[in-house]
C-alpha positions in Angstrom: 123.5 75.9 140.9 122.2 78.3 138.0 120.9 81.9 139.1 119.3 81.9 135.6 116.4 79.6 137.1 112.7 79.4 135.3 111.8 82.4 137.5 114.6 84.5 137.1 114.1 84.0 133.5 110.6 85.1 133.4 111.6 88.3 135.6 114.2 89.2 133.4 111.8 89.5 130.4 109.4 91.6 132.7 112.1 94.2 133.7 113.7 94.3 129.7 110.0 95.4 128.9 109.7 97.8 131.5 113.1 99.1 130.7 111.9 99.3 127.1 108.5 101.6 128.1 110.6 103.6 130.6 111.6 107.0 128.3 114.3 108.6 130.5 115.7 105.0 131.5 116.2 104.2 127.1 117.3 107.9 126.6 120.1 107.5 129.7 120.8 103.7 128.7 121.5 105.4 124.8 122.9 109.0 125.1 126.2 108.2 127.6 127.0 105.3 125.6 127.0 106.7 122.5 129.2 110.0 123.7 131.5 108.3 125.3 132.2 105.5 123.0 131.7 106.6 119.5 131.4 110.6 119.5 134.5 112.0 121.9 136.7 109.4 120.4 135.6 110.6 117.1 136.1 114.0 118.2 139.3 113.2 119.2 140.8 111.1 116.6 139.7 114.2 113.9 141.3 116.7 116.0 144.6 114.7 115.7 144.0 114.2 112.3 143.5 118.2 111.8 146.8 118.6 113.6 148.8 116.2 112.0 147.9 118.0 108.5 148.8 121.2 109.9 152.3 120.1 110.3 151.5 119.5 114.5 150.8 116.9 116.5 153.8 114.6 115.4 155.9 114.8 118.5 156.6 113.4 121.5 155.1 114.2 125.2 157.7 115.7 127.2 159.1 114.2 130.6 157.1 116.2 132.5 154.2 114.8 131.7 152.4 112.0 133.9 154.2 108.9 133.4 151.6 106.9 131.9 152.0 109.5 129.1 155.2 110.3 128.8 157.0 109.5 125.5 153.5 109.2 123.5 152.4 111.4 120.6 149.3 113.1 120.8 147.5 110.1 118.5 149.2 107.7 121.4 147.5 110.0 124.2 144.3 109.7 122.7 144.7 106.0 121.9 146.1 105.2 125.5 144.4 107.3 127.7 141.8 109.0 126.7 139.7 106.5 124.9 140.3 103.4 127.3 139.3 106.3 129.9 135.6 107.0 128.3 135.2 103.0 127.6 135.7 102.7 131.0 133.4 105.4 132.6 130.6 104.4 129.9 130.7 100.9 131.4 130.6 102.2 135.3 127.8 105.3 134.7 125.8 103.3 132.2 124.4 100.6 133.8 124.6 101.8 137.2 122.4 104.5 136.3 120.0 102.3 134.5 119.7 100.4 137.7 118.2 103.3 139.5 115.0 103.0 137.1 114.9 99.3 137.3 115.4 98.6 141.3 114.8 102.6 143.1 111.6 103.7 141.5 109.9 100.5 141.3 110.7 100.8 144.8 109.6 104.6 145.2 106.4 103.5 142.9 105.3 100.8 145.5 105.1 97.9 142.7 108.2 96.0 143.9 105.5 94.7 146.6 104.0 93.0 144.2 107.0 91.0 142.8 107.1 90.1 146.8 103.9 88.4 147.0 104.8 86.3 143.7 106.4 82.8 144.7 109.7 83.9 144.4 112.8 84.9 145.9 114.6 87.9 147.4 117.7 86.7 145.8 115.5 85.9 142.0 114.3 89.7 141.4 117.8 90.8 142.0 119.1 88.9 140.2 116.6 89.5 137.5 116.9 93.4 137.5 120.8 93.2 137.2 120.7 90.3 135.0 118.2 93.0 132.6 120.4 95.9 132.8 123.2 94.1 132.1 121.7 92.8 129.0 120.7 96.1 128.2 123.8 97.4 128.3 125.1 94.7 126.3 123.0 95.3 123.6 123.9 99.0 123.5 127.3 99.1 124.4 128.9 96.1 122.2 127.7 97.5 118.7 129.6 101.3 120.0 132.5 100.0 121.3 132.5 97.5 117.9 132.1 101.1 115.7 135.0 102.7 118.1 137.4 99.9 117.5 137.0 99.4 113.6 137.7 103.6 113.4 141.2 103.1 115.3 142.0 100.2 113.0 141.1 102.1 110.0 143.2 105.0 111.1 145.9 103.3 112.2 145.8 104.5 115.7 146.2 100.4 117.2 146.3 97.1 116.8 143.7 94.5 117.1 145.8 93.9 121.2 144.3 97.1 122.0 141.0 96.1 120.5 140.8 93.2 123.1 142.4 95.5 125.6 139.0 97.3 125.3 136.6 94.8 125.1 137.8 93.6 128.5 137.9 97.1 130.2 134.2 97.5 128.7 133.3 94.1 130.4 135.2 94.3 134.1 133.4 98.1 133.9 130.4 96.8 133.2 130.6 93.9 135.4 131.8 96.3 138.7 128.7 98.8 137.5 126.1 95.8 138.3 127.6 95.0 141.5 128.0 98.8 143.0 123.8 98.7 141.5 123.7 95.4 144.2 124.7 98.3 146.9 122.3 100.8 145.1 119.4 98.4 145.8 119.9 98.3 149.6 120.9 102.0 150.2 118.4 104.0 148.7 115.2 104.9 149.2 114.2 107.2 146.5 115.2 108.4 143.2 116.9 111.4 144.6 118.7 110.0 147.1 119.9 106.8 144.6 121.7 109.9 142.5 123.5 111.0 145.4 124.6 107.6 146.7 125.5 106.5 143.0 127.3 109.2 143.1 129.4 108.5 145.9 129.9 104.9 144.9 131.0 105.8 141.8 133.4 108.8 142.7 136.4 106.6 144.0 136.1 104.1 140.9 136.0 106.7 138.4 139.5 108.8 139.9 140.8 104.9 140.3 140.4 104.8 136.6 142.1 108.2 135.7 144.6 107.2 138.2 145.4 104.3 137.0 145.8 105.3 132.9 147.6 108.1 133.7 150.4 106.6 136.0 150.8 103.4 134.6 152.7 102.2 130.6 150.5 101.7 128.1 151.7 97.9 127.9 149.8 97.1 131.2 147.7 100.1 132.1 144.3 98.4 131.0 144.9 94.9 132.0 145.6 96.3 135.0 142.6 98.4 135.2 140.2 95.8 134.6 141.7 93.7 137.2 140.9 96.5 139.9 137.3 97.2 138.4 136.5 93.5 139.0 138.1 93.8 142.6 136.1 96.7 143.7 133.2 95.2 141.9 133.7 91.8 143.9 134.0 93.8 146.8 130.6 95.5 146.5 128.8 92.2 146.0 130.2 90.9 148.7 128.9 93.2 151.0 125.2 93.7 149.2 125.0 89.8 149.5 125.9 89.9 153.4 123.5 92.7 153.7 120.7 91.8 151.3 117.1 90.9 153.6 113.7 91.5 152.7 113.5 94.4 155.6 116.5 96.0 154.0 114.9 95.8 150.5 111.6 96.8 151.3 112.1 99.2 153.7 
C-alpha cells in the first residue's frame, strides 16, 4: 500500500508552501547546503591547486597518519575524506534542521491542531512533512552536489566511481536525516528544546561519519558509510513508528 495517498499528496503541497513563506527555514534549507557542498570543496580543491604550483602538495601522507589516509596525496585527502565528509553532514544537518520548522513550530504555533481535525491520519501529516522536506532537500541539494562533482571531474581529482560514490552518500544521509526528524517529531516540544535534541541525535552520526572515512580505504570507505547511515536511519524509524500516537504528537 502507497503512503503517497490523495491526502498525503495534498499535505505535501501545503507544507512545500509553508516551507517556501518560512524565511529562516529557506535561508537554513540554502546556506548549509551550499557551504558544504560547493564552497569548502571549492576552497579546498584551490588550496591544493595553490600548493601544487608552489612546488608542494605532491607527496604522499606519511604512515602516521590515520589509516584511511595513509598513502594519499593532499588532492587524495581532500578527494577521500574531506569532501565525502561535508556531502555527508550536508545530507544529516540539512534536512533534519528543516524539519524542526515544518513539524516543532507548527507544533509550538498551535496550528498542527488544525491538520488534526481534518479527515486524515496521524500516520498522513508525517508522512507529508518528511515527504516535503525531503523534496526540499532534493531540489537543493542535487543541483550542488551536481556543480561539486563536474569541478572534481574537470580537475582531475576522480572518476565518475566516486561521482556515484557521492550521490549515494548524499541519498542514505538524506534518507537517515528524515528518519532521526520521525524522532524529532515525538521528542520535542518547542523550538529550543528540538535544537538541543537534534543535536544529540545527530552527534553520534556525525563522529560515525568522521570515524568511518578516516579509518577505513578509500576503495570501501563510502559504500560503507552509507550502508551505516541507512542502518541508524532504519533504526530511528523503527522506534518513532512504535512510539508515534496522537498523545505523543500532540502533547
Amino acid at each position: 500500500m502507497s503512503v503517497l495517498t490523495p491526502e498525503v499528496r495534498v499535505l505535501v503541497g501545503k507544507e512545500i508552501r509553508q516551507l517556501l513563506r518560512s524565511r529562516g527555514a529557506l535561508t537554513t534549507s540554502l546556506i548549509l547546503p551550499v557551504l558544504f557542498l560547493v564552497v569548502v570543496p571549492a576552497l579546498e580543491y584551490f588550496s591544493f591547486g595553490t600548493g601544487s604550483r608552489a612546488g608542494r602538495g605532491g607527496g604522499t601522507l606519511s604512515g602516521v597518519s590515520p589509516p584511511g589516509l595513509t598513502g594519499l596525496k593532499p588532492i587524495g585527502v581532500v578527494t577521500y575524506y574531506l569532501v565525502p565528509m561535508f556531502t555527508a553532514l550536508a545530507g544529516v544537518l540539512m534536512p533534519s534542521v528543516t524539519a524542526i520548522y515544518t513539524i516543532v513550530q507548527e507544533r509550538e504555533r498551535k496550528t498542527v491542531e488544525l491538520l488534526v481535525a481534518l479527515p486524515v491520519r496521524l500516520t498522513d501529516i508525517i508522512y507529508a512533512k518528511l515527504a516535503a522536506t525531503l523534496l526540499i532537500a532534493l531540489a537543493v541539494m542535487l543541483p550542488l552536489i551536481t556543480v561539486q562533482a563536474v569541478g572534481a571531474l574537470v580537475l582531475g581529482a576522480a572518476g565518475p566511481g566516486w561521482v556515484a560514490g557521492e550521490l549515494l552518500l548524499l541519498g542514505c544521509a538524506i534518507a537517515c536525516s528524515i528518519c532521526v526528524s520521525f524522532v524529532l517529531a515525538l521528542l520535542a516540544r518547542d523550538f529550543r528544546t528540538s535544537q538541543q535534541i537534534n543535536g544529540f541525535l545527530l552527534m553520534p552520526i556525525l563522529i560515525l561519519v568522521n570515524a568511518v572515512l578516516l579509518v577505513l580505504p578509500p576503495a570501501v570507505k563510502v559504500p560503507v558509510l552509507a550502508a551505516l547511515l541507512l542502518l541508524a536511519g532504519a533504526l530511528a524509524l523503527t522506534v518513532a513508528v512504535r512510539r508515534l500516537t496522537f498523545e505523543r504528537y500532540l502533547s
